[in-house]
N, C-alpha and C positions, 0 to 999 in steps of 0.2 A: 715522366711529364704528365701522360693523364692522371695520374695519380696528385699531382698538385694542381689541375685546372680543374677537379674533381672539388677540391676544397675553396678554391676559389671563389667558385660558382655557390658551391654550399654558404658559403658568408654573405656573398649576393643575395642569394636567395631569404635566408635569416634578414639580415640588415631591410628588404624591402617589406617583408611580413613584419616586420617592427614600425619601418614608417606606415603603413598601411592602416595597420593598427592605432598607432598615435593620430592617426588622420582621421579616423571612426570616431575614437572618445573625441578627439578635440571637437566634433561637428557637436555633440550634446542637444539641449537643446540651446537656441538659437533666438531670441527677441527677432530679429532683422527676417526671419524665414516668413514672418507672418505679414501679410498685406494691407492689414489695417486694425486699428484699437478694438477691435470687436473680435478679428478672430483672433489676435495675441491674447484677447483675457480670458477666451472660452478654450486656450490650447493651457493658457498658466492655470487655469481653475480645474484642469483635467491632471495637469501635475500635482498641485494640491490636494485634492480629490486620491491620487494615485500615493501619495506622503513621503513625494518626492520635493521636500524643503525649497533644497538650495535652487529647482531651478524656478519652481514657483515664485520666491523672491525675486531670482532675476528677473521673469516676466514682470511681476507686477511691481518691481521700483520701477521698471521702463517704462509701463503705464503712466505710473505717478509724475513722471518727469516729461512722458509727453502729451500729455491731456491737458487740456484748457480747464479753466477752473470752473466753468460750469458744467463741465461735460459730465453728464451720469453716471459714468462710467469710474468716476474720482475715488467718490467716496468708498466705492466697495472695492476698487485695488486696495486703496489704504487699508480697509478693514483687512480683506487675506493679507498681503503685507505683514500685517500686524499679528496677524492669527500662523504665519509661519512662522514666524520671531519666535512667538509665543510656546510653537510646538519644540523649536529646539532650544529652549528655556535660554532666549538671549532676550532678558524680562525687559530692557532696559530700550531697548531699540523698539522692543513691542509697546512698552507707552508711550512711546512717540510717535510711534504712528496710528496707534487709537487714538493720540492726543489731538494730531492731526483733521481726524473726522468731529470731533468735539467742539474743537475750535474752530475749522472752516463749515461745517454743516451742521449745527445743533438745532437746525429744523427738520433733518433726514431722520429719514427711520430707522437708520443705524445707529444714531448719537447715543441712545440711551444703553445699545448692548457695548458702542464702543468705550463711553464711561465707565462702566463695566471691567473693562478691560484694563481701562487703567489703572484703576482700583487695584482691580487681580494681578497684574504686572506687579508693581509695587509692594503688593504683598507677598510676592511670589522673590523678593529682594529681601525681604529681611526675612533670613534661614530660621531664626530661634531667639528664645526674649533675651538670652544676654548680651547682643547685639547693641548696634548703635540704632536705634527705633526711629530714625527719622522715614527710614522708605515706610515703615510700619503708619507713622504719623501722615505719610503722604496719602497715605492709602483711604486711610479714613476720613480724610478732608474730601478727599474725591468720591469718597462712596455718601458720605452726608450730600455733597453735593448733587450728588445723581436721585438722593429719594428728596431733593426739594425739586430739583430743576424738572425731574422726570416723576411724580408722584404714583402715575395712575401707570407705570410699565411693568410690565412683568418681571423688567429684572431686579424690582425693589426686594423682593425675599431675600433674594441671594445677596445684596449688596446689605439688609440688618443682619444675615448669617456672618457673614465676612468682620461686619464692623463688631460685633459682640466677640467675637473669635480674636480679633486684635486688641479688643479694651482687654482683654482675657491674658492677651500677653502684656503689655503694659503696665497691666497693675500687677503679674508677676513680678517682674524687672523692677520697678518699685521694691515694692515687698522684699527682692530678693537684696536687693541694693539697703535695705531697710536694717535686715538681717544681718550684713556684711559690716555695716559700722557697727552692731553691735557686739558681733564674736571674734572680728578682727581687729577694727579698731577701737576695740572698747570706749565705743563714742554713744552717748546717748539722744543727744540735742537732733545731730543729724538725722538719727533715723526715728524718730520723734516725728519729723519732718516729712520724710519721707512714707512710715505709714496712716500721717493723717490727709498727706495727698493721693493714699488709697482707697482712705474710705469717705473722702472729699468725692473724690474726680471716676473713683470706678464703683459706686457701691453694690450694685449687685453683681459682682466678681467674685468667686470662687477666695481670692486672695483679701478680698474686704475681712473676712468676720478672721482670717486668721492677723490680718492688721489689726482690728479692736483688739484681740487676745494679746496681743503682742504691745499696747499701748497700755492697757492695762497691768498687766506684765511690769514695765517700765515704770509709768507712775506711781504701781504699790512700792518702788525697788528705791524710788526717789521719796518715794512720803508723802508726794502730790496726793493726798486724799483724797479732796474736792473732783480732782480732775479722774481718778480712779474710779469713784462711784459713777458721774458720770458717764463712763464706759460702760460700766454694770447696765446703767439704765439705757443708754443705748443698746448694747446687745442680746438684752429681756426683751425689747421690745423686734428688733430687726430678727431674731433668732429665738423664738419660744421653744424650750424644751431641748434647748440643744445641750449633750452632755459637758461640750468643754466649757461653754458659758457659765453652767451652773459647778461645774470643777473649778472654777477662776472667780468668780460670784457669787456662787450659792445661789440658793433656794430663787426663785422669783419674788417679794415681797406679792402683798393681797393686793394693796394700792397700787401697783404698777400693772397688775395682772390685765384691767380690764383695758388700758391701754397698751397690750400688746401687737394690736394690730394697726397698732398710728408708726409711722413712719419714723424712723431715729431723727434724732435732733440733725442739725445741721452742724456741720462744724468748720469753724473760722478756718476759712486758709490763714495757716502760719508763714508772720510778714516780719514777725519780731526781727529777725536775719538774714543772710543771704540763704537762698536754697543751695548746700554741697553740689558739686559735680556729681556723674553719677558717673561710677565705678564698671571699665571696660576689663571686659574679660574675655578677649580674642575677638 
């Protein structure tokens, strides 16, 4: 008999060091512990501070949801909010709520870091250029956005870093998509199309001078002569002394020489046909 009121007791004992326990985490922390919007944002910004996410967030949605909209206190829950999203790369929820300070205060002093952020979200959505480039496209809308709306701020570096780094994929993705009609689908018209909307829309991109090469390329393959030389003389001029230009072209002519430092021609967007889709690859 004492020998099973022994174990009894033991499962008692077990089973309340269990609820006790569940009773400890469940307390966490707590929005409602705090007595008013000042010391919940100074207890959430100490959890933040500490890179403790998830209860950061819960403080400061609570904020967001019970704050007056003029209250000072708004705009910089939104920003942490937004900058905890951010940390545990849920990008999507984090532009919305930098979107948030953008749109209700773009006279605060945080508009211009939280455009910023939206940008960086966004770009932080599209993984790699063979993607679908619209978060890529959202990005750079909002980062031009930020160096008109915000000129004189400090985060304009970061935000021409960001947008050259994205034209950089774009006219990859281009070019690569360029590529693709030509080795797979032995199409030429298409990517015709495709790399003179590279060295249209991105020209000083890494991918531009191998889009001339690559037009060139094409036009000698088709007999376009006119349109062939023309390449020549755009890429003498945008590319002096480059080895593959002059492998694909020769020599630099003497008459062209002294205008090597005038800018390539311009070249017509192609309207003759519809622009192809452009080819998803995961």
């Amino acid at each position: 008999m004492s020998h099973r009121l022994s174990r009894v007791e033991f499962r008692l004992l077990m089973l309340l060091g269990v609820a006790a326990a569940l009773a400890g985490c469940s307390r966490g922390f707590q929005p409602r512990d705090y007595a008013n919007p000042e010391a919940l944002f100074r207890a959430s910004l100490l959890e933040f501070q500490r890179q403790k996410w998830d209860n950061a967030k819960i403080g400061f949605e609570r904020l967001t949801s019970d704050l007056s909209a003029r209250d000072p206190l708004l705009a910089p829950a939104y920003f942490y909010l937004a900058l905890s999203h951010e940390r545990q790369k849920e990008y999507l929820l984090a532009a919305q709520a930098f979107e948030r300070i953008t749109d209700g205060f773009p006279d605060d002093t945080l508009a211009p870091t939280a455009m910023l952020g939206v940008g960086r979200s966004y770009q932080s959505l599209w993984r790699r250029p063979s993607l679908d480039p619209e978060n890529g496209q959202k990005a750079v809308s909002i980062l031009r956005a930020l160096l008109s709306s915000y000129p004189e701020s400090k985060e304009t570096d970061d935000a021409k870093k960001r947008i050259i780094q994205l034209e950089e994929w774009m006219a990859q993705k281009d070019y690569d998509t360029g590529v693709h009609y030509v080795r797979v689908r032995r199409s030429i018209d298409p990517a015709i199309i495709y790399f003179k909307d590279v060295v249209t829309t991105y020209p000083s991109t890494k991918a531009a001078r191998l889009s001339w090469l690559r037009l060139h390329e094409l036009y000698t393959k088709i007999r376009w002569k006119e349109d062939a030389a023309e390449t020549c003389t755009a890429m003498w001029r945008a590319y002096p002394g480059d080895p593959l230009v002059k492998a694909s072209c020769g020599a630099q002519p003497a008459d062209s020489a002294t205008a090597a430092k005038a800018p390539p021609p311009a070249v017509l967007s192609p309207v003759a046909y519809a622009r192809p889709g452009p080819v998803r690859r995961g």
